[in-house]
C-alpha positions in Angstrom: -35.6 89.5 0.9 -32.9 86.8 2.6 -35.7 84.4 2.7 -36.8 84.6 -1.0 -33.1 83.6 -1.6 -32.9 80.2 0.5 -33.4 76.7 -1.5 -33.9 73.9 1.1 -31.8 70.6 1.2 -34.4 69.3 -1.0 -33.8 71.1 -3.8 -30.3 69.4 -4.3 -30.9 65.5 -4.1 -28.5 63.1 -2.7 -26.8 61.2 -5.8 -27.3 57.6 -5.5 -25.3 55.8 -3.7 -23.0 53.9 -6.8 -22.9 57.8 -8.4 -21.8 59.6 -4.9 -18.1 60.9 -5.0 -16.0 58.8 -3.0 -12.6 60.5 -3.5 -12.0 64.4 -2.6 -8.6 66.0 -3.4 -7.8 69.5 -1.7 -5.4 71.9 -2.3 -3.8 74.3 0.3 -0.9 77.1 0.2 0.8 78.9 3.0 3.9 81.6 2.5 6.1 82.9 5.0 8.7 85.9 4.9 11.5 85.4 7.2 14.3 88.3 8.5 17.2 87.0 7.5 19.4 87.8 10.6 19.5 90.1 13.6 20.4 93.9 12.6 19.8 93.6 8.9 16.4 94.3 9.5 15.8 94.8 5.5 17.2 91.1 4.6 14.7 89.3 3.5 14.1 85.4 2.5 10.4 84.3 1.3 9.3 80.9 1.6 6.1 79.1 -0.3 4.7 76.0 -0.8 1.2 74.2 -1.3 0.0 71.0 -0.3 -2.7 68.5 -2.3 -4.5 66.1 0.2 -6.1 63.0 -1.4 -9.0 61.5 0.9 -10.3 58.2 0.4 -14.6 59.0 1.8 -15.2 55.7 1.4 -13.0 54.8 4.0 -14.0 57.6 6.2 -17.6 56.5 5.9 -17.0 52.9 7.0 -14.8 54.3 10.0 -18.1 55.7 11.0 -20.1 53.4 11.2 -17.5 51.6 13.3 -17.9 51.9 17.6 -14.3 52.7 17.9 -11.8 54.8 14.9 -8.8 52.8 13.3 -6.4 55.4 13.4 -4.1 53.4 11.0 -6.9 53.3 8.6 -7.8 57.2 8.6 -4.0 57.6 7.5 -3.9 55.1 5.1 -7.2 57.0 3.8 -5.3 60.2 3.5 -2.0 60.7 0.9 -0.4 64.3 1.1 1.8 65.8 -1.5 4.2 69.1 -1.1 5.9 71.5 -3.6 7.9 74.1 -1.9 10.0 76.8 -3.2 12.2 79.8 -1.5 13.7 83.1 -2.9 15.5 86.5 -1.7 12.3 88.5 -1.4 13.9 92.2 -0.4 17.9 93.2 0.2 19.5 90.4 -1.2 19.1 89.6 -5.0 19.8 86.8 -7.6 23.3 88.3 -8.7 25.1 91.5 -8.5 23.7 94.6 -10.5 20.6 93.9 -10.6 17.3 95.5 -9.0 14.7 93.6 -6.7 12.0 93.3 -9.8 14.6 91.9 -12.2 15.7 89.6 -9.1 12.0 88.5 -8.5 11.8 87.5 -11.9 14.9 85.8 -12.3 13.7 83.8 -9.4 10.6 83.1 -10.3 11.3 81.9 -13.9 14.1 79.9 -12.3 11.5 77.8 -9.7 9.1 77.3 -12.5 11.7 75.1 -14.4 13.3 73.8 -11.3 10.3 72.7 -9.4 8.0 69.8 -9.9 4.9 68.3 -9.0 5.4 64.6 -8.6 2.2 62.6 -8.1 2.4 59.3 -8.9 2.2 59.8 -12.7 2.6 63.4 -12.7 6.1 64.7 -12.9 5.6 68.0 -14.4 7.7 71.4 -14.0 5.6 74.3 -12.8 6.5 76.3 -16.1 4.7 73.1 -18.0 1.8 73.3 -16.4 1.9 77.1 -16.8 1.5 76.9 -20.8 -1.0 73.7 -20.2 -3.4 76.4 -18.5 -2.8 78.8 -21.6 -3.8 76.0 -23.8 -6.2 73.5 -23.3 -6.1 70.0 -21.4 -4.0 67.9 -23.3 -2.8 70.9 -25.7 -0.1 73.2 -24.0 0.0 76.8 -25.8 3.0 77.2 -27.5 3.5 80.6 -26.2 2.3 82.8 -23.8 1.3 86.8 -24.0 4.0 88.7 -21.7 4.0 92.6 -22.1 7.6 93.9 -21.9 8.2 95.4 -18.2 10.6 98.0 -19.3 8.9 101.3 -18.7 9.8 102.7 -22.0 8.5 99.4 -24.1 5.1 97.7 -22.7 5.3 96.2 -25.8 2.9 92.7 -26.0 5.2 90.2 -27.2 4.5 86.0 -27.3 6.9 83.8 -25.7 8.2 80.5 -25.9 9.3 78.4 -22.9 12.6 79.1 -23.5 12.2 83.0 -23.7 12.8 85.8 -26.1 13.9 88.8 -26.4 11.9 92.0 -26.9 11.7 92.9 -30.6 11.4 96.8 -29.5 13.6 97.0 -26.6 15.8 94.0 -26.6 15.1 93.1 -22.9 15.2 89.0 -22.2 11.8 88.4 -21.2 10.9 85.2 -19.6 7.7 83.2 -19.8 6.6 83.3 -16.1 6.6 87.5 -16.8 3.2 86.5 -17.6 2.2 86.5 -14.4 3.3 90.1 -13.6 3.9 89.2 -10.0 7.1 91.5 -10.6 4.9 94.4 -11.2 3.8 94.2 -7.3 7.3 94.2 -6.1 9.3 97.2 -4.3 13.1 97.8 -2.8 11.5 98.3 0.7 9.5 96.1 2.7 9.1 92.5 2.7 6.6 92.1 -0.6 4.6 90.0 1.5 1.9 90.6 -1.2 3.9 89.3 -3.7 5.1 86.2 -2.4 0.9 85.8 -1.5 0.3 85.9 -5.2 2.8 83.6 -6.3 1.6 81.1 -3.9 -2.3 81.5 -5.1 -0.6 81.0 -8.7 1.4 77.6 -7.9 -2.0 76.5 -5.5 -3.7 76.9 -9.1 -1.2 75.3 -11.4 -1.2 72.2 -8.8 -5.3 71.6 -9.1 -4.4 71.9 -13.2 -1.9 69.1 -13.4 -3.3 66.7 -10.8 -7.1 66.9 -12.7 -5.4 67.0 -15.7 -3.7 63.2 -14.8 -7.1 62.0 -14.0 -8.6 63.4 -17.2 -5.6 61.2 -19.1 -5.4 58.7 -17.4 -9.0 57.6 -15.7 -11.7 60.2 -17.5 -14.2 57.8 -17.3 -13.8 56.6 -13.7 -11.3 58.6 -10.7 -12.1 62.0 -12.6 -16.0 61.4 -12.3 -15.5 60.6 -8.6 -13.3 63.0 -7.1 -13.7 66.6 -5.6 -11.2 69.0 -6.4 -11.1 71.6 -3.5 -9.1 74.9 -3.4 -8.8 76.4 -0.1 -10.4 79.9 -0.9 -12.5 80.8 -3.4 -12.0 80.0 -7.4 -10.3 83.3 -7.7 -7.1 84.7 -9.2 -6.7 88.6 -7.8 -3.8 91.0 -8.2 -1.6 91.1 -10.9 -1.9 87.4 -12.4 -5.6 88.1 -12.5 -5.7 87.0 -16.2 -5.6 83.7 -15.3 -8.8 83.3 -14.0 -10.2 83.4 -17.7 -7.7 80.9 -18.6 -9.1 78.9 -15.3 -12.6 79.2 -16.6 -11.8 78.1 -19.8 -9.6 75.5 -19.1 -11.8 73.6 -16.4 -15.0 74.5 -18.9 -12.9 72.8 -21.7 -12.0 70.0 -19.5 -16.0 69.6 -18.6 -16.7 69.2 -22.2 -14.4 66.3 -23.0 -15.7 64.4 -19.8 -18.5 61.8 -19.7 -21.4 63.0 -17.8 -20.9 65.4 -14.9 -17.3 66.4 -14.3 -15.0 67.6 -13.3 -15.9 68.4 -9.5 -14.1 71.9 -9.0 -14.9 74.1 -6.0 -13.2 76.2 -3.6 -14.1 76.6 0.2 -13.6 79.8 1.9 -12.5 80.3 5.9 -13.0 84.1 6.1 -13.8 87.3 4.3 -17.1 89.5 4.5 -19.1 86.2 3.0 -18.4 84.3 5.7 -19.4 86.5 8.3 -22.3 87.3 7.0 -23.3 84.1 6.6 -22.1 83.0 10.2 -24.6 86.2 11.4 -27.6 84.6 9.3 -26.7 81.5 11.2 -26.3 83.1 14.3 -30.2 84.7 13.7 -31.9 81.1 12.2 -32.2 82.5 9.2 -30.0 79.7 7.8 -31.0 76.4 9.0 -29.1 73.3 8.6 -29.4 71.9 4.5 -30.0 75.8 3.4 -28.4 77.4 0.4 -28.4 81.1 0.0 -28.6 82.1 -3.7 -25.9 85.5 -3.5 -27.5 87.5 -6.2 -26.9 90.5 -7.2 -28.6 91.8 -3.9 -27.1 90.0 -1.7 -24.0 91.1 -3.2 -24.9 94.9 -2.7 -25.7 93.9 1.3 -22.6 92.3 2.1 -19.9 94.4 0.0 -21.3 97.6 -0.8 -20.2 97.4 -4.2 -20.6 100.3 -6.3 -22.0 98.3 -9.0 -22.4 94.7 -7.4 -23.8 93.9 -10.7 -20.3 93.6 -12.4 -19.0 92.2 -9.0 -16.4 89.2 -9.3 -16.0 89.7 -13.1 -12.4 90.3 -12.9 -11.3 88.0 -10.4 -13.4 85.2 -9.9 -14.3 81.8 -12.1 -16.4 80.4 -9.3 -19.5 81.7 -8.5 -20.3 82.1 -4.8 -22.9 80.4 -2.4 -23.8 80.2 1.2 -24.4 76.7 2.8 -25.2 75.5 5.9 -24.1 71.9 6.7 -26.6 69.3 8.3 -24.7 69.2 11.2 -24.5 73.5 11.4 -21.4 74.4 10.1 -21.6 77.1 7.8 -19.7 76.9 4.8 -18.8 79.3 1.4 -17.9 77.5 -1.2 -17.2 78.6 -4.9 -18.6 76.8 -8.1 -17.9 77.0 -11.9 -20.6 76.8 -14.3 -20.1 74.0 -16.9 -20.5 77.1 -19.9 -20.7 80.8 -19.5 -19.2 83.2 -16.9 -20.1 82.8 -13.2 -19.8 86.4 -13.0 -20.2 89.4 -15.6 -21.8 93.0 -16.1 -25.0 91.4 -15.9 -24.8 89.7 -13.4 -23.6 86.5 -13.9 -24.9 83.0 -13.4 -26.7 83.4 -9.7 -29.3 80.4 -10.4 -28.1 76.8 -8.8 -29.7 75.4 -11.5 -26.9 76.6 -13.6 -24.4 74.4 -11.6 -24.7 70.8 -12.1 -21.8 69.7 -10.0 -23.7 71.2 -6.8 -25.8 68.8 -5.5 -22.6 66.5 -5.3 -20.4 69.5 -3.7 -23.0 70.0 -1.2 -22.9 66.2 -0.5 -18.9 66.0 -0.1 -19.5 69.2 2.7 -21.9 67.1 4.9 -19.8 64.0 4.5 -16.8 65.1 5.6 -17.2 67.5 9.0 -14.0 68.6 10.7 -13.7 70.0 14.3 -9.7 70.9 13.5 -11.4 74.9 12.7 -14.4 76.3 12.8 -16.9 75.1 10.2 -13.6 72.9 9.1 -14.2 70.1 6.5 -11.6 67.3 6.8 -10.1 67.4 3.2 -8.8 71.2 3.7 -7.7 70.3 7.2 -5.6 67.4 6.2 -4.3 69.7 3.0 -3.3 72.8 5.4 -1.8 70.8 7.5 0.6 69.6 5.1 1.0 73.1 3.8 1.3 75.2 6.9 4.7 76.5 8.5 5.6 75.2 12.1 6.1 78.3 14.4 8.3 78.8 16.9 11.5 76.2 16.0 10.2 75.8 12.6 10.9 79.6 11.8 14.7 79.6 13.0 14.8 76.8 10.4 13.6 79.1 8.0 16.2 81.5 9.4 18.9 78.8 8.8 18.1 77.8 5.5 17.7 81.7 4.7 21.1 82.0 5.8 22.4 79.1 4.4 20.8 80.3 0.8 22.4 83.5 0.9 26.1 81.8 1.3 25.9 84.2 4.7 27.1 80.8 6.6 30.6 81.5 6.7 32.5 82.9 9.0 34.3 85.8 7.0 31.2 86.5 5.1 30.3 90.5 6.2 26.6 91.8 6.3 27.2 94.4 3.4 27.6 91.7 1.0 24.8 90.1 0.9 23.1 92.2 -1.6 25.7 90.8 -4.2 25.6 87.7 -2.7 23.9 85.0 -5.1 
């Protein structure tokens, strides 16, 4: 049954040299929560950021070729970008009298104004991008859909970037309520879970601006040539899960306004159930090197026992799933959207590769550009969580620091019992 499911290397042929991608921009988030200070053990101050890696291939292919590596020219061939943001995640708050959701989304609408991706061209604030993925490229939305989160409301209302009030309730409601991240939020605990969607939101709003600056400004040339990578599947979960039909669309629209083949969107996943599965078909030579696996529905029922692994990925997912194994053996699961249609529905979804035109060139990128940094690493993500990822050790007592320091609990007089009025 595996075996009826691989397509060879063959299948997928090699672009031509003068069409192969030679640029491959990745995109990596990491979030940390950090105790405040010793014996206010329910103090705490979450930190997030994500990283966008640009990697010139041409430059690492020459440096192949070459007896001995220029390290000089492997760093010019690799540009890095941050955004980072921090917020009192549980037992300190925005201001006094409020609760920990209405601090959360307070904060949050606050970092979307504040914060900016700057990339060359791009200067955008997160809460711009936010509308540009509820419109279309080039077309922002003018509003977006929040329902009211006061219990005794729910009430769907449309909201401009500079907020409204409920027409039922009368509670402010801010556009980033959208993303309901406040929904996941609790008094207790360090909402670890909640910081981890916020981060998957901003990694996604991140690969929207920067392939929206190549659609605007070089459609017919850097957009055609460059692979977008997410580290992780093409997959929105949790509360913000809506957005993965506003991804779909917005990347399908995108597709349509784009000469030829583009954009080149994928993600790459390190772990889950997928992977080791596909690491134990490896493992057994039942993947050899250049082998796609085609996870149909039946596949899908062998490695989650899904109820209905039919419907799988409907709700979550915008990419659809594959199993590849590298020329050089690395075993990799990346996640492709289809150019129309849904990768994954009640029917199934779009298993066939044929539906994804973009693949062949994916595939490509993957053999190109082998990392030994992890396991079946590829060096795009690597450079891009390397940006992204927190230093342990003396990097958290910074974190501890600039927690304090945040919390205005740097003063000598200030007393533990008021930090959860302190702004």
């Amino acid at each position: 049954m595996i075996r009826e499911r691989i397509r060879p290397r063959t299948d997928f042929a090699v672009p031509p040299a003068a069409d192969r991608l030679s640029a491959a921009l990745a995109i990596d988030g990491s979030h940390v929560v950090e105790q405040v200070r010793d014996g206010l053990p329910s103090v705490m101050y979450g930190f997030a950021q994500a990283a966008a890696a640009y990697v010139d291939l041409d430059v690492l292919e020459s440096q192949r070729a070459e007896r001995f590596v220029d390290p000089y020219a492997i760093e010019r061939a690799i540009n890095t970008a941050l955004v980072t943001l921090d917020l009192p995640v549980a037992g300190a708050y925005t201001r006094p009298g409020v609760d920990i959701v209405t601090s959360w989304r307070e904060s949050i609408d606050l970092l979307f104004r504040q914060k900016k991706i700057d990339v060359n061209r791009l200067d955008q604030p997160l809460l711009d991008l936010l509308f540009l993925l509820h419109g279309g490229p080039g077309l922002p939305a003018v509003t977006v859909p929040v329902n009211c989160p006061s219990t005794d409301c729910s009430k769907d209302v449309p909201v401009p970037p500079a907020g409204a009030d409920c027409s039922v309730c009368g509670e402010h409601l801010f556009p980033t309520d959208v993303l309901r991240i406040h929904e996941e939020v609790g008094e207790e605990g360090a909402n670890q879970s909640a910081l981890g969607r916020l981060m998957s939101v901003i990694e996604l709003l991140v690969l929207v601006g920067l392939s929206t600056l190549l659609w605007e400004q070089s459609r017919q040339r850097a957009l055609r040539t460059t692979l977008f990578i997410v580290d992780g599947p093409l997959a929105v979960f949790g509360t913000p899960a809506k957005l993965r039909g506003r991804a779909l669309d917005y990347f399908q629209a995108m597709g349509s306004t784009t000469p030829a083949v583009a954009p080149y969107v994928c993600g790459i996943e390190k772990s889950g159930v997928l992977v080791d599965y596909a690491r134990q078909l490896a493992r057994h030579d039942l993947l050899s090197p250049g082998d796609l696996l085609v996870c149909d529905e039946q596949i899908i029922s062998r490695v989650v026992n899904a109820n209905n692994a039919r419907a799988y990925g409907k709700e979550t997912y915008w990419g659809r799933k594959f199993v590849y194994r590298a020329l050089d053996g690395r075993v990799v699961v990346p996640t492709v959207p289809p150019p129309t249609g849904a990768p994954y529905d009640a029917n199934g979804g779009k298993a066939d590769p044929r539906d994804y035109p973009t693949l062949s060139a994916i595939l490509d990128v993957i053999d190109r550009t082998g990392s030994s940094m992890y396991v079946d690493g590829i060096i795009p993500v690597a450079a891009a969580h390397g940006r992204a990822a927190f230093p342990i050790g003396v990097g958290t007592d910074v974190l501890r620091l600039v927690a304090t320091k945040r919390l205005g609990l740097d003063s000598p007089g200030q007393q533990p019992n008021q930090v959860r009025s302190t702004p």
